[in-house]
C-alpha positions in Angstrom: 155.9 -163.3 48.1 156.4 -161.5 44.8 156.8 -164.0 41.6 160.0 -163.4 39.4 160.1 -164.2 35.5 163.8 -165.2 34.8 162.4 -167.0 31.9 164.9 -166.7 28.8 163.3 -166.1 25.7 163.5 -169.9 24.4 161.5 -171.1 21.3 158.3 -172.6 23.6 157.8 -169.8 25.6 157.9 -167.5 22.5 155.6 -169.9 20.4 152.7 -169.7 23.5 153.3 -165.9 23.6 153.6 -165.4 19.7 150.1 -167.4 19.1 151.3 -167.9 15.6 154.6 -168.8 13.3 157.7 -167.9 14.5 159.2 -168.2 11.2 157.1 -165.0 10.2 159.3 -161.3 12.0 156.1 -160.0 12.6 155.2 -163.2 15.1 158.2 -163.3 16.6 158.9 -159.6 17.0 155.6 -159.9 18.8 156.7 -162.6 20.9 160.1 -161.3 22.1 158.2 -157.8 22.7 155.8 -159.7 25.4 158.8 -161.4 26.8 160.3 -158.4 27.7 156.9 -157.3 29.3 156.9 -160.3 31.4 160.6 -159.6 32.3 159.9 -156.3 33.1 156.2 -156.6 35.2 158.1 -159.5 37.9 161.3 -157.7 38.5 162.4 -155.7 40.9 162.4 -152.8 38.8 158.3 -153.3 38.0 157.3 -154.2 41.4 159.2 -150.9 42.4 157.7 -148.7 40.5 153.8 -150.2 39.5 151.2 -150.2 42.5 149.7 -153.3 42.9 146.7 -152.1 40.8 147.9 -150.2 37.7 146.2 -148.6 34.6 148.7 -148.3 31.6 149.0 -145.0 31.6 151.1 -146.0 35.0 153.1 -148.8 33.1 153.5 -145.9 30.6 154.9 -143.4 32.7 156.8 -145.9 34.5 158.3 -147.4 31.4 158.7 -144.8 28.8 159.0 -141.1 31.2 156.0 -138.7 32.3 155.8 -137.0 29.1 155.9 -139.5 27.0 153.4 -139.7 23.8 152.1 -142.6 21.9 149.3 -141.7 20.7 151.1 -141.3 17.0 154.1 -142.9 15.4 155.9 -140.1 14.3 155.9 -138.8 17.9 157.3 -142.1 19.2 160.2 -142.1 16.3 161.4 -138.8 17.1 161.1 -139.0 20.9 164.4 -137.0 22.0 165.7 -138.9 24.8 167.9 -141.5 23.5 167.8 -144.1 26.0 164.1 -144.3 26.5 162.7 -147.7 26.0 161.1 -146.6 22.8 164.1 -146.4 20.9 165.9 -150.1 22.2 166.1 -152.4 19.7 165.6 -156.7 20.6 169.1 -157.0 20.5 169.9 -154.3 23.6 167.0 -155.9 25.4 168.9 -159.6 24.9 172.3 -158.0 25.5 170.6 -156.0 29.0 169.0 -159.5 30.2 172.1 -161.2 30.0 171.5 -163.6 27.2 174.4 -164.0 24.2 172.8 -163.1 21.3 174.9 -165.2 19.0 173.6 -168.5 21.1 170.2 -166.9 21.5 170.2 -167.2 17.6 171.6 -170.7 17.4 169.5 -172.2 19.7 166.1 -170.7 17.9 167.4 -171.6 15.1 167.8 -175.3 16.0 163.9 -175.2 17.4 162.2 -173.9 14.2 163.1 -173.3 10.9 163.6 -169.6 10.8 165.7 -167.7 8.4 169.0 -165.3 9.0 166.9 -162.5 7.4 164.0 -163.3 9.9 166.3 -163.0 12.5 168.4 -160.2 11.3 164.9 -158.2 11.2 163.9 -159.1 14.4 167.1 -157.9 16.4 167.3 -154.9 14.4 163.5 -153.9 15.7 163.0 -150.9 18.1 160.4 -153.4 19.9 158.4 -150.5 22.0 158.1 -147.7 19.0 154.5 -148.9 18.8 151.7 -146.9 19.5 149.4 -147.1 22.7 146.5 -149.1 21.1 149.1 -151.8 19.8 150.6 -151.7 23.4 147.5 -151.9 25.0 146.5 -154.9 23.0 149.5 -156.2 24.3 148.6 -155.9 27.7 145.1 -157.9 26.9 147.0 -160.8 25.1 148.8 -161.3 28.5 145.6 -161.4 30.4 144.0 -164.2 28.0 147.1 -165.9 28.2 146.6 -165.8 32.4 149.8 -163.6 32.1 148.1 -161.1 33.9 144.8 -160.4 35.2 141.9 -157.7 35.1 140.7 -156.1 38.1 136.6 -155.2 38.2 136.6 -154.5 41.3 137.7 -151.2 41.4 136.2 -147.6 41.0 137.1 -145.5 37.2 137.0 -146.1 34.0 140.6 -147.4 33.3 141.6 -150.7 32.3 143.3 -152.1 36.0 145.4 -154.7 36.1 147.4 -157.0 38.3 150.1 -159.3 38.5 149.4 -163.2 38.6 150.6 -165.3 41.8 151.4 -168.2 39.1 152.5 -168.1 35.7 151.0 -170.5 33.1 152.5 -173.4 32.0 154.4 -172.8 28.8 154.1 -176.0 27.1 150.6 -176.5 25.7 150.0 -176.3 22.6 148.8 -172.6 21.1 145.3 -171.5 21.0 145.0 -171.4 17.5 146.8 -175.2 16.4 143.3 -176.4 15.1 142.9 -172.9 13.0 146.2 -173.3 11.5 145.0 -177.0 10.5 141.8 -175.6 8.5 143.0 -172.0 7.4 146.1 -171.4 5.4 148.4 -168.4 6.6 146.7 -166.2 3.8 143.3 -167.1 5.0 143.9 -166.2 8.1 145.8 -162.9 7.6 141.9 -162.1 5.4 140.2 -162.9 9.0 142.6 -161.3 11.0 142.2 -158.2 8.9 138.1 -158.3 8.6 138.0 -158.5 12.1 140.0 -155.3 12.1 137.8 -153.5 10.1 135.2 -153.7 12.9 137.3 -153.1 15.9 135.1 -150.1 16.4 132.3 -152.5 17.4 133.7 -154.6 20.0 137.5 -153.8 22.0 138.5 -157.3 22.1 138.5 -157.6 17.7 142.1 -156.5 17.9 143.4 -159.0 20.5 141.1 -161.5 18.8 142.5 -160.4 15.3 146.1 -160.8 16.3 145.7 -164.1 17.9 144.5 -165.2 14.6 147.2 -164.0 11.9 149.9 -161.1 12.9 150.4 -160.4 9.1 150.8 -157.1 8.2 148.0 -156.7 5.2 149.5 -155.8 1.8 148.2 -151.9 1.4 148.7 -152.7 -2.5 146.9 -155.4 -2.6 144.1 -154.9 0.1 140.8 -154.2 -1.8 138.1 -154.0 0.8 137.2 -151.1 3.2 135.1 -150.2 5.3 134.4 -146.3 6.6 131.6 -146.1 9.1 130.2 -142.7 10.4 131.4 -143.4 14.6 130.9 -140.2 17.0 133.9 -141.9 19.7 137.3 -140.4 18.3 140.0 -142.9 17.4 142.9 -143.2 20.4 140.8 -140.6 22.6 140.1 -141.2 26.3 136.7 -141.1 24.9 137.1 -144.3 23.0 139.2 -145.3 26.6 135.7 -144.8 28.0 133.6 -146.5 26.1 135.6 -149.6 25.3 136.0 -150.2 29.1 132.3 -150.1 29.8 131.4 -152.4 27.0 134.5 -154.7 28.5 132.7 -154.6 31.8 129.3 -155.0 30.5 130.7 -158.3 28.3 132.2 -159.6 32.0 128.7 -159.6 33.4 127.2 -161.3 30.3 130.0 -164.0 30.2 129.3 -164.5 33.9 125.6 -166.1 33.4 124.6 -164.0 36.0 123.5 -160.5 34.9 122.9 -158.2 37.8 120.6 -154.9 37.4 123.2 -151.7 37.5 122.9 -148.4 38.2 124.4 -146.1 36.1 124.3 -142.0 35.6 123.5 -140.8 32.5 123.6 -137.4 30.6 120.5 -137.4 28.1 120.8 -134.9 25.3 116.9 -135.2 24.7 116.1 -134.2 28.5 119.0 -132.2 28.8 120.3 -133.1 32.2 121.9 -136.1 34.0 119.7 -138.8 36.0 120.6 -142.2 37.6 119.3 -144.7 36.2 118.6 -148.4 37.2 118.6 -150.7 34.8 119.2 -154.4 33.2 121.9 -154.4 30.2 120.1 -157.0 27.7 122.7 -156.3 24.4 124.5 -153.7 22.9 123.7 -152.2 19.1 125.8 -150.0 16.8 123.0 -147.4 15.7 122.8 -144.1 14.2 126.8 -143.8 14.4 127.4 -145.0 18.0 126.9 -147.6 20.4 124.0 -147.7 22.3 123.1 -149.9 25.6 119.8 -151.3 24.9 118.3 -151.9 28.6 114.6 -152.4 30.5 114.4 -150.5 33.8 114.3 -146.6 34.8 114.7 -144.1 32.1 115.9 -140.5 32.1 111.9 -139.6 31.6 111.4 -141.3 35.1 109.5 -144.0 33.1 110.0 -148.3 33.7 110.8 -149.4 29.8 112.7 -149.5 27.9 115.4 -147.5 26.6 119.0 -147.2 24.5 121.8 -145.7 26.6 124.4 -143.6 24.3 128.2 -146.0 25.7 129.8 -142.3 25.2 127.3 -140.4 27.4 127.2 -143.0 30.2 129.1 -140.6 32.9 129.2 -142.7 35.6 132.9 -143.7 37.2 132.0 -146.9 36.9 128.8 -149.3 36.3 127.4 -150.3 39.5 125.7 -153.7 39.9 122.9 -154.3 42.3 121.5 -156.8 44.4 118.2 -157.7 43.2 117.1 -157.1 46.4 117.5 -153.7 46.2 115.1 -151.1 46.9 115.7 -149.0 44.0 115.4 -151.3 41.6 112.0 -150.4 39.7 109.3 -152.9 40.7 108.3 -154.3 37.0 111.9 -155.2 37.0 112.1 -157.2 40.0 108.8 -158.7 39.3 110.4 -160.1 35.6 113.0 -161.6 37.2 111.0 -163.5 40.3 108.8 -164.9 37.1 112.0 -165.6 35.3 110.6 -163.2 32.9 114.1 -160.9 32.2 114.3 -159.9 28.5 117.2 -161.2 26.1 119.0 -160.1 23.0 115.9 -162.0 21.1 113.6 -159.5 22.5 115.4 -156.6 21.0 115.8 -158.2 17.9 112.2 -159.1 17.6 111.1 -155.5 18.4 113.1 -154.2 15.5 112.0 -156.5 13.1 108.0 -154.9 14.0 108.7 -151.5 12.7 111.2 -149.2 11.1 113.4 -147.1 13.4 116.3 -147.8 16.0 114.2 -146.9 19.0 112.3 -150.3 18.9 110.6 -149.5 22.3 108.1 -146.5 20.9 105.0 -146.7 19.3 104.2 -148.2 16.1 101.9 -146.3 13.1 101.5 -147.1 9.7 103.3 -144.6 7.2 102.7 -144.5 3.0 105.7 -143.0 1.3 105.1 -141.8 -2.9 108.3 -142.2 -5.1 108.8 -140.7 -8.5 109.5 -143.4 -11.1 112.7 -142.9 -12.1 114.4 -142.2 -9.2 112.0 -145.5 -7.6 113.7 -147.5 -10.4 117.2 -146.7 -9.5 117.7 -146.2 -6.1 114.9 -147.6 -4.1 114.1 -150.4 -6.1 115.7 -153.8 -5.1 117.3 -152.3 -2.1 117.0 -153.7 2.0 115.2 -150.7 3.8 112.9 -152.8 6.5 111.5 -156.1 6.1 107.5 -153.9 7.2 108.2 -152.0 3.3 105.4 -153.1 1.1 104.9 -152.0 -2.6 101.4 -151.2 -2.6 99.2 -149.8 -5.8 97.4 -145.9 -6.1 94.0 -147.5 -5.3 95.5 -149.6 -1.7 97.2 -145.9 -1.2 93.8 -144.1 -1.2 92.1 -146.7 0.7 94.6 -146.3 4.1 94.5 -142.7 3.3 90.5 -143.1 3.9 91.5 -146.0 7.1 94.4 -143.4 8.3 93.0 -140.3 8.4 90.7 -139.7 10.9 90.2 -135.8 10.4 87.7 -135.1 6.6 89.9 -132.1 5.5 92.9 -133.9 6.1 91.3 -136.7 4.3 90.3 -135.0 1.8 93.6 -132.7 0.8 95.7 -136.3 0.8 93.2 -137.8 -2.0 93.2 -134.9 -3.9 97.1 -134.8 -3.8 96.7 -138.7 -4.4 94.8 -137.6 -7.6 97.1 -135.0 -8.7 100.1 -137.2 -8.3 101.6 -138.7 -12.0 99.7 -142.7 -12.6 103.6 -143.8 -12.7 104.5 -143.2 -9.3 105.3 -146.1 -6.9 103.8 -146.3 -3.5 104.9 -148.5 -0.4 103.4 -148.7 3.2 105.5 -149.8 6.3 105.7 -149.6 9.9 107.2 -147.4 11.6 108.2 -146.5 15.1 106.7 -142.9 15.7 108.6 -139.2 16.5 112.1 -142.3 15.7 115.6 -139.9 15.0 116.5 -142.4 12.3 113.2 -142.7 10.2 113.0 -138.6 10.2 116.7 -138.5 9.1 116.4 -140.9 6.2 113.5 -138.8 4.9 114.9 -135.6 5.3 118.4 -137.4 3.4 115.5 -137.8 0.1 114.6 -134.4 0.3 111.8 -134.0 -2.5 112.7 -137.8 -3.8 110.2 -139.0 -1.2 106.9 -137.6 0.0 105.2 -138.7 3.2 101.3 -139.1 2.9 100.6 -140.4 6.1 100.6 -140.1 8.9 99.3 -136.3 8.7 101.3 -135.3 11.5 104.6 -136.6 10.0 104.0 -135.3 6.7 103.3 -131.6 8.5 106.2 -131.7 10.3 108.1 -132.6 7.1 106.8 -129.9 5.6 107.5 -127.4 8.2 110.9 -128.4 8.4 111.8 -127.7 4.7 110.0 -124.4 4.6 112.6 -123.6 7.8 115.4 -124.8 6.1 114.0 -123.0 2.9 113.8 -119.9 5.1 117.4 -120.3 5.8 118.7 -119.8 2.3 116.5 -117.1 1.4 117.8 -113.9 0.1 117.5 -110.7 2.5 
């Protein structure tokens, strides 16, 4: 039998959903917003209309009209039909659930000490003229709140949800009591806000984020940014994509018991789409986007290891395995009947070894030259890779002579050693060979920095520019 939320919108229910001071509008325009969600989702009117499964573009649709955009505010603010649910303000919804505003007020006011301008602001508000990453938020509040709950099992990429059989109880205390005790309101507005700066990263910052401090952030008075290079539009089905694969991915790691999946991928080095079996170990923010870093089948038909692209992961949805299965790669299923299977500290410990993102390839020793002056400014002081070593002319010559295998090779680098000012400043590292990253950052010096070995790597360096070169020649 269906569950029906008659609940009225009293001062307990609206602290649990508000997470947060009702005395603030923000909080409690939040609150009453989720109440009306809840009134709404077990109705007659929501069982209806929403499958038993639904995405929220089907709430959407539902809720708002087919048409209907919320991808931007100004969109949602001029939306022409009058009586959509965008433009209702709280006081419409009380007045359409039955409930006298007048003792609504009275009674909230007896509960908590809330002002008539708090109040005033609240009824006033158009409570669904939000846009769809707000609302969406919304709808992951509910499910940590046991409100709703997630569906995994399912085929797509969408967020699914479901109704609950039995609603919470409403009278614990809120998640965040023992924050309030150790974080003033201000501090945790500051928290809140950092942890919107990097919602990029991870699609549960903004639910964490809200549950910590609703407080808008003072544009004015806001000093720190943060702009990050991020291939995944903002609001895009893109960014839909990704965020619910890394929401699956966390489900599996929070689970304790981390299957091997198979997933298809389109690899822009190979240039075509394979299946790939694999276990997820972590995921890293790299080269500006978010890669799966993962042991098993690559798209070069090898067993190692390789970073996955979250974006160019095609697949409808991430398959786990049994580890029984006879596709999983051998060297896999041999790791984990030895209890062998890698972890985050792997990963970590790989990147540490050598310079470059793709900590799985082959490691070589490099020797970089830096003028003086530019040394002194820019490169001096600075966190590059723990493997950078400032090293003296005489320690450069002697890897040149360790380094170099071929004697005219050998010999052009030591004369170009010689020919080189006594001033300049010399460093040798590890590095991870033919690494997108390492390449990039070199070619970003331009004639700042000159590769001395590896031979190969300074050729190609040099072929590059005299291309590029080529390129802004005159005809």
């Amino acid at each position: 039998m269906s569950v029906i939320f008659r609940n009225p919108p009293q001062s307990k229910l609206l602290q649990q959903l508000a997470n947060g001071s009702l005395d603030q509008s923000q909080n409690l325009i939040r609150a009453l917003r989720l109440w009306v969600l809840l009134r709404w989702f077990y109705s007659d009117d929501g069982y209806t209309v929403l499958p038993h499964c639904f995405t929220y573009a089907d709430w959407r649709e539902a809720f708002f009209g087919e048409n209907y955009k919320d991808e931007k505010q100004e969109n949602i603010i001029n939306y022409p039909e009058p009586n959509c649910a965008c433009h209702k303000t709280t006081r419409q919804w009380l007045v359409e659930s039955n409930i006298s505003v007048d003792e609504w007020r009275h009674s909230l006011g007896k509960q908590i000490p809330i002002t008539d301008a708090v109040l005033d602001t609240s009824l006033k508000e158009r409570l669904f003229a939000q846009v769809r990453k707000s609302l969406q938020s919304d709808f992951d509040l509910l499910v940590s709140r046991n409100w709703l709950q997630r569906v995994t099992d399912v085929a797509g990429r969408s967020k699914q949800y479901r109704r609950v059989e039995k609603f919470p109880s409403i009278f614990h205390q809120t998640e965040n009591s023992n924050l309030e005790n150790f974080l003033t309101p201000k501090a945790q507005a500051y928290v809140s806000s950092a942890l919107g700066m990097f919602s990029f990263l991870d699609p549960t910052f903004p639910v964490l984020a809200e549950q910590i401090s609703e407080e808008i952030p003072d544009e004015d008075n806001h000093r720190v940014f943060l702009y990050v290079d991020y291939v995944v539009p903002e609001s895009s089905p893109m960014q839909d994509a990704v965020d619910q694969i890394q929401s699956e991915l966390q489900e599996l790691w929070d689970s304790g018991q981390i299957p091997p999946l198979l997933l298809t991928y389109r690899s822009a080095h190979q240039n075509l789409i394979k299946e790939c079996v694999v276990y997820p170990v972590c995921i890293y923010f790299m080269e500006r986007a978010k890669y799966l870093c993962a042991y098993g089948s690559t798209p070069k038909d090898q067993i190692s290891w390789y970073k996955y692209r979250l974006d160019r992961i095609i697949s409808k949805r991430i398959e786990p395995l049994d580890w029984q299965d006879p596709r999983i790669p051998q060297l896999l299923r041999e790791q984990y009947a030895e209890n062998r299977l890698p972890t985050p500290k792997t990963v970590n410990a790989m990147l540490k070894k050598a310079w470059g993102c793709d900590f799985y390839k082959e490691t070589a020793l490099m020797v970089l030259r830096f003028e003086r002056d530019f040394h002194q400014s820019y490169i001096e002081g600075i966190s590059i890779h723990n493997s950078f070593t400032l090293i003296d002319c005489d320690r450069a010559a002697t890897l040149i002579k360790q380094y170099t295998p071929n004697p005219v090779h050998r010999k052009t680098l030591l004369e170009v050693l010689q020919s080189r000012p006594t001033t300049d400043v010399y460093y040798q590292l590890s590095y991870r060979v033919t690494d997108y990253y390492v390449v990039r950052w070199l070619r970003a010096l331009g004639s700042k920095v000159e590769v001395l070995i590896p031979w190969q790597l300074r050729e190609d360096m040099a072929s590059e520019i005299q291309l590029t070169m080529n390129l802004y020649k005159s005809l």
